[in-house]
N, C-alpha and C positions, 0 to 999 in steps of 0.2 A: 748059276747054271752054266756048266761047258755047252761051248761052242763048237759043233767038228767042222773040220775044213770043207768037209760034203756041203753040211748048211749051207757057210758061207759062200760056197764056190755056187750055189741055185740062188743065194739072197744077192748074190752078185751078177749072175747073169741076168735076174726079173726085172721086170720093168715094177710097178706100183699094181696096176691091175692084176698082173700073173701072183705076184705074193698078196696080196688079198685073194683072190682066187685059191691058191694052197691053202688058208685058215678055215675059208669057207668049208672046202674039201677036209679037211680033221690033217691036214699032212705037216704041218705046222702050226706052232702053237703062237698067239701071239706075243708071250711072253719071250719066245726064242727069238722071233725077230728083232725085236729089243736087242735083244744079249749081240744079236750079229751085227745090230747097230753100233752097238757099245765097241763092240769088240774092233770093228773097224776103224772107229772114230780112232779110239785108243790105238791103232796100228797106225794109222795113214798119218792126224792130224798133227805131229810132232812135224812133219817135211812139208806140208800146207799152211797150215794156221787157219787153215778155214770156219772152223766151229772156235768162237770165241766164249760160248756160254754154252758149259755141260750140264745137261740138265735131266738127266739118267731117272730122278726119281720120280720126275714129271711123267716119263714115255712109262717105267714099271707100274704105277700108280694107274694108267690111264689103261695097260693093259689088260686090268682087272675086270673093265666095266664096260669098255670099247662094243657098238654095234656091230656083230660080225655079220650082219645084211646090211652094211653102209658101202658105197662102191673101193674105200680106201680101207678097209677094217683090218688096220692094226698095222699099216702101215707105216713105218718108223719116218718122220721128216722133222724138218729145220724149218724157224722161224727167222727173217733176215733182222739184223738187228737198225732196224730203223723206220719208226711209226707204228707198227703194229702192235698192238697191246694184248698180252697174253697173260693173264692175272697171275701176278709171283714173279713173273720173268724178268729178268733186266730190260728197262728202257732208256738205253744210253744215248744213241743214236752214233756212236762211237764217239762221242767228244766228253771232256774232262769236266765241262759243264753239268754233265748230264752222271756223271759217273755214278753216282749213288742211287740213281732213281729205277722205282720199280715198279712194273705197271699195278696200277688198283684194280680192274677190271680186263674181262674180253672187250675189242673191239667186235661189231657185226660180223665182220671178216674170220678171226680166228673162231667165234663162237658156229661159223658154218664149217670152217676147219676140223673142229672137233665134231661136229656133225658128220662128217662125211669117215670119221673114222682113223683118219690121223691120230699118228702119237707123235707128240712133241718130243724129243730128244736133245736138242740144245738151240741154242741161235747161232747162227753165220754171218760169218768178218760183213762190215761195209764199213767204205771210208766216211771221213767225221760227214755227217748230215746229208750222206750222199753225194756229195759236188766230185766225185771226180768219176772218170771213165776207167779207173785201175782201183782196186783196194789193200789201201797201204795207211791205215790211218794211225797215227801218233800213239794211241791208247791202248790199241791192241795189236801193235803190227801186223807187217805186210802179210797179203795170201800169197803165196806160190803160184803159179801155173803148173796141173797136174803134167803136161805133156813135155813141159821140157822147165829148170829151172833158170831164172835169171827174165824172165820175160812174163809180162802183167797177165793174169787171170782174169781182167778187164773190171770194166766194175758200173754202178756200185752194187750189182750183186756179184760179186766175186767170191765172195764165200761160199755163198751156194753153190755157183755153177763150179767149184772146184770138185766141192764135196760131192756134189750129183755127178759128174767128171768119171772122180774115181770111185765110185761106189760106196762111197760110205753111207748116204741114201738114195733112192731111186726117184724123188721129187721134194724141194725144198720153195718157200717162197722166196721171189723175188719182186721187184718193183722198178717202175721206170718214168722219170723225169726228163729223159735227153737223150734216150738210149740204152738205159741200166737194167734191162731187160735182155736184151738183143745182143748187147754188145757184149759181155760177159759169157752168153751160151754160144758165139763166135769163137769169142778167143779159148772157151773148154770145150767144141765142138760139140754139142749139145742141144736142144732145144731150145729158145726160149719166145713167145706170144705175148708180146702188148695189144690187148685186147681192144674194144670199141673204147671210144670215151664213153660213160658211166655206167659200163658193163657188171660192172662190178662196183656195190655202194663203200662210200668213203667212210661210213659213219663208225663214230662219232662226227667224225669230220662233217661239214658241209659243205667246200669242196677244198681243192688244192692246186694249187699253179692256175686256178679259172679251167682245169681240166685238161693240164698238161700232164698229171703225174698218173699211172695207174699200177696197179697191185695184180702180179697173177703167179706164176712160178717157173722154177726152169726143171726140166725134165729130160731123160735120153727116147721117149719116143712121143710121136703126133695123138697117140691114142691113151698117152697119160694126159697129155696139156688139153685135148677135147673134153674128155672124163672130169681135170679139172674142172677146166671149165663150165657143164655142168653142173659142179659140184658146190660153185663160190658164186656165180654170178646171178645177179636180179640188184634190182635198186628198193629202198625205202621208198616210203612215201614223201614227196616232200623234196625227194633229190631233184637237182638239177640238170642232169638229164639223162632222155630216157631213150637208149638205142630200141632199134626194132628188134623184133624174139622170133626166131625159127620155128617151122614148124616141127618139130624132131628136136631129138637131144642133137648136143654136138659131137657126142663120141657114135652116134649111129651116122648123121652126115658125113659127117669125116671117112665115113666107112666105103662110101658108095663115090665111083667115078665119075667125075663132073662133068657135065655137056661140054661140047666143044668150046673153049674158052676166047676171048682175046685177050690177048696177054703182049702189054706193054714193057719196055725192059730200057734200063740206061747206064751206062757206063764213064757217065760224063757228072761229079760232081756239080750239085747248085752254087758253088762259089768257084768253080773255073777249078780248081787245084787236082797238080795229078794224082794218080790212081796207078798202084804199081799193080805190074801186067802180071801177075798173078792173082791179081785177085780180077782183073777185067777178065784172064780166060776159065775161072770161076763161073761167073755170071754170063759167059758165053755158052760156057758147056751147058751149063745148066739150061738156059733157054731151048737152043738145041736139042736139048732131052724133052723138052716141056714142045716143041716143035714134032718131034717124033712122035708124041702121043695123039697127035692130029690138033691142038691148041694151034690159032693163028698168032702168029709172033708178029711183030715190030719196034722198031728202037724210037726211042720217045725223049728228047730229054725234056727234065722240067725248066722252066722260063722261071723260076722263082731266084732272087736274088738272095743267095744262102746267105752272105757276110751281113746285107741288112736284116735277116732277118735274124740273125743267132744276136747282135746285136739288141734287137728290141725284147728275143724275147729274155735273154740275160739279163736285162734288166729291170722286167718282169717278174721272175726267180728271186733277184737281188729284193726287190722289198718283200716281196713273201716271207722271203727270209731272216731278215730286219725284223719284217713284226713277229713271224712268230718265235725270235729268239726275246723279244717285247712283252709275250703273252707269257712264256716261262719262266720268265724273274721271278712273279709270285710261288712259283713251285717251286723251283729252285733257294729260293730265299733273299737270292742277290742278282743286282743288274749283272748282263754279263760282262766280263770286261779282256783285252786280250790275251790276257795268261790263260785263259777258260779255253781258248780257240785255238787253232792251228791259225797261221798268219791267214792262208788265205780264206778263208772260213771270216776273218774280220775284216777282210777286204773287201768281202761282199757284204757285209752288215752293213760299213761306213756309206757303199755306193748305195745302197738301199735306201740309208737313213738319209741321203743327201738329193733321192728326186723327189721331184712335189706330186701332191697329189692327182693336179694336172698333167701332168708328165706323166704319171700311172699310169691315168687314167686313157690318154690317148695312144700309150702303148699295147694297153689289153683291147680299145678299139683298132690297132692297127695287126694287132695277131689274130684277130677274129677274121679282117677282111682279107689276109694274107692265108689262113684257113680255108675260107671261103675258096679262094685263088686255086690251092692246092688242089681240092676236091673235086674244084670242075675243070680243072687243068686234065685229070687224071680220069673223071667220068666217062668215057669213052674206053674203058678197058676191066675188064672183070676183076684183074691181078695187074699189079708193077711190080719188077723184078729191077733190083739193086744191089749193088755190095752192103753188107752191114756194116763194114769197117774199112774205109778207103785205101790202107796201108796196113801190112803185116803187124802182129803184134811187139809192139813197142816194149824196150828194156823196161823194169823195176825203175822208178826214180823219174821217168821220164813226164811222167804228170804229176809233178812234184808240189802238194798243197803247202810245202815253205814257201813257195812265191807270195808276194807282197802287192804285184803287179795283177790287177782283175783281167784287166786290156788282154797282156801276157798271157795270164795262165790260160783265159779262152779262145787264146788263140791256136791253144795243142788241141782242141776239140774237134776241130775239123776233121780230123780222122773218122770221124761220127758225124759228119753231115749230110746224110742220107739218113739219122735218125732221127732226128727233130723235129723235121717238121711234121714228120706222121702223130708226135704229139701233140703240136697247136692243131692238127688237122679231124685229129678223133679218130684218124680210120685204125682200123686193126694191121697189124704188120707184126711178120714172123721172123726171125734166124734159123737158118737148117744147118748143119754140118753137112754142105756136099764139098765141098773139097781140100785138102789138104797138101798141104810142100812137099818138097821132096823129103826134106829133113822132120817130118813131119808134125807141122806146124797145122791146126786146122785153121779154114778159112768159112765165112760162115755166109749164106745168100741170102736175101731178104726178099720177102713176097708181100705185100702190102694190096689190102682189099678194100673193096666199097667199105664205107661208114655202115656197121650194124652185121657186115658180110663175114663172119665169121667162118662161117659152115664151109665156103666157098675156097678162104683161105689152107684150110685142116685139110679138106678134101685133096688140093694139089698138093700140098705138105706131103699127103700118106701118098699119092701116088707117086712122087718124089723120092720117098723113103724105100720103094718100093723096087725104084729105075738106079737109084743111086746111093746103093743101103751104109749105113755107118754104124750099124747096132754091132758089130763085132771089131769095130775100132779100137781100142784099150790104151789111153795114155801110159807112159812110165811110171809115174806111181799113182798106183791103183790097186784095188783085190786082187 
């Protein structure tokens, strides 16, 4: 089916909502979407590398049958290539270990994916098992940064956020262990929401990182990642746990302007380290804005000792990791051993394999009570408002998983220590695209809410987006 540059120049400018909204309207078909998916992928991803699995007959196939009353219907997107199981699809996890393997079934998560009217179209780059803040992984090479080249797309969803970036689709999953959410829709100036802890069920899973890790997507507007959300979240029975539920959906919350807030804000890293002043008058302007709308401001920093605690929870991560490269032997066929892995990928196996159970054990009690810290550190405020990313976007190579050194290589992570601990914390926390360099690099804000405070989060988002719009932003290579 051709594709006219009209199509694509409207499948380029929607968001996910607005092109469901055209199929519902008879104005597009869904199969055309498709094609201007195809079409893009095939234009863009040669200078990106972002989509590492094309998977065209999947999204044709689905546009046969797709709900056109599901909020997403027939919207083209991307699965990130790491945990999620999408029956057919490669489950590599980008490492050489995993190279052949394909999922047998949906996970709970993709199975409400295709509920909501999604069409699968391929999966997007992440580095080998997720462990780094850029994606550049050994298997399927590096992503690009849509906005400028030579400089990380961030990670480990950086396949998505490149691809959602420049248009090649309008919402892709991401996921986020340390950051991998946030930091990635920073560095492609873009959306991205790590939601409550158990906002969204894990299952198969039971749980992961003890409820560090979560699953949601990266999008260019507040009222696709609401809508998402919506659309993926509720827990199983049986999960481990269970945030509180709004009265209202969250793409109608999200809609409506928020009482008068307080709104806490910091500019001061939890491990002492600087912060270059482009990105502090980021989070200045930004407050300021968020000051104007009548919201009471204050500077807040948090008391939490970031080096101990990226510390404990590292190695925490580290036997997660251990075991569950332990659990895949059987699938796989063979223990793993280090040709299967990127160096540092076996660096965290060996530190895994080598704490005791005690030692675990007193770690996941000590991120719980450091948790605990966070939350009521931060109780006293509606919203906290931080950098996503402490320093500009870092060259290609610069978080390099050839290091050997665990110590080392977590030490480039710091650039992300305003994201972590929102993960041992549970609360929900966003990245906006409000501002950007002169050379125009984007920089991206973080808004972090009550545990369970979703709606509250969406709502200053949209009024954000509103006071300090980027939806006609357009990196260099894009539609």
């Amino acid at each position: 089916m051709a594709t006219t540059e009209s199509l694509l120049n409207t499948y380029a400018e929607s968001d996910a909502l607005a092109l469901a909204a055209l199929v519902r309207r008879g104005d597009v078909s869904a199969a055309e979407l498709v094609e201007c998916a195809v079409t893009l992928i095939e234009r863009l991803n040669p200078e990106l590398n972002a989509v590492i699995h094309k998977l065209y007959a999947m999204g044709r196939e689905g546009a046969a049958t797709v709900d056109r009353d599901a909020p997403f219907a027939c919207v083209p997107f991307l699965l990130k290539e790491l945990a999620s199981s999408w029956k057919g699809a490669p489950l590599t996890n980008s490492s050489r270990y995993l190279k052949d393997l394909v999922a047998p079934d949906d996970s709970e998560l993709s199975r409400r994916i295709r509920a909501a009217g999604l069409l699968l179209v391929g999966k997007s780059n992440a580095p080998e098992n997720g462990w780094s803040i850029s994606t550049e992984p050994e298997l399927y090479g590096a992503t690009n940064n849509p906005w400028k080249k030579g400089i990380t797309a961030g990670g480990s969803s950086g396949g998505t956020a490149a691809a959602v970036a420049s248009r090649m689709v309008p919402i892709g999953e991401a996921s986020d262990g340390a950051g991998s959410i946030r930091v990635p829709a920073s560095c492609c100036g873009i959306v991205g929401l790590k939601p409550s802890r158990g906002r969204v069920t894990l299952a198969p899973y039971g749980d992961y990182w003890y409820g560090g890790a979560y699953f949601l997507a990266c999008t260019r507007t507040v009222r696709d990642t609401a809508a998402y959300l919506d659309a993926v979240a509720g827990g199983m029975p049986g999960d481990a746990y269970t945030p509180p539920v709004p009265d209202g959906t969250w793409l109608g919350l999200s809609a409506r302007a928020p009482k008068k807030l307080r709104i806490g804000f910091t500019v001061t890293p939890p491990n002492g380290a600087a912060i270059d002043p482009r990105v502090k008058a980021a989070v200045l302007a930004t407050v300021k804005t968020l000051e104007g709308m009548g919201h009471h401001v204050e500077e807040h920093d948090m008391p939490l000792d970031g080096e101990a605690a990226w510390k404990t929870y590292t190695n925490m991560t580290c036997v997660q990791t251990a075991a569950m490269f332990g659990q895949l032997a059987p699938v796989v066929g063979h223990a793993v051993t280090p040709d299967d892995v990127e160096p540092v990928t076996w660096a965290i196996i060996e530190r895994g394999r080598s704490i005791s159970g005690m030692d675990h054990a007193t770690d996941i009690e000590r991120l719980r009570v450091l948790g605990r810290e966070v939350v009521t550190d931060l109780s006293g405020y509606d919203l906290f408002v931080t950098p996503t990313l402490t320093q500009l976007l870092r060259p290609m190579g610069y978080y390099a998983m050839s290091m050997t050194d665990i110590d080392a290589y977590n030490a480039l992570w710091t650039d992300s220590m305003f994201a972590f601990p929102f993960n041992f914390s549970g609360q929900p926390a966003i990245s906006l695209p409000l501002a950007w360099t002169n050379d125009d690099i984007p920089i991206g804000v973080q808004l972090v809410g009550r545990y369970g405070d979703e709606a509250t989060v969406l709502a200053a988002s949209a009024q954000l987006e509103q006071a300090m719009p980027w939806k006609d932003r357009r990196p260099a290579i894009s539609a």
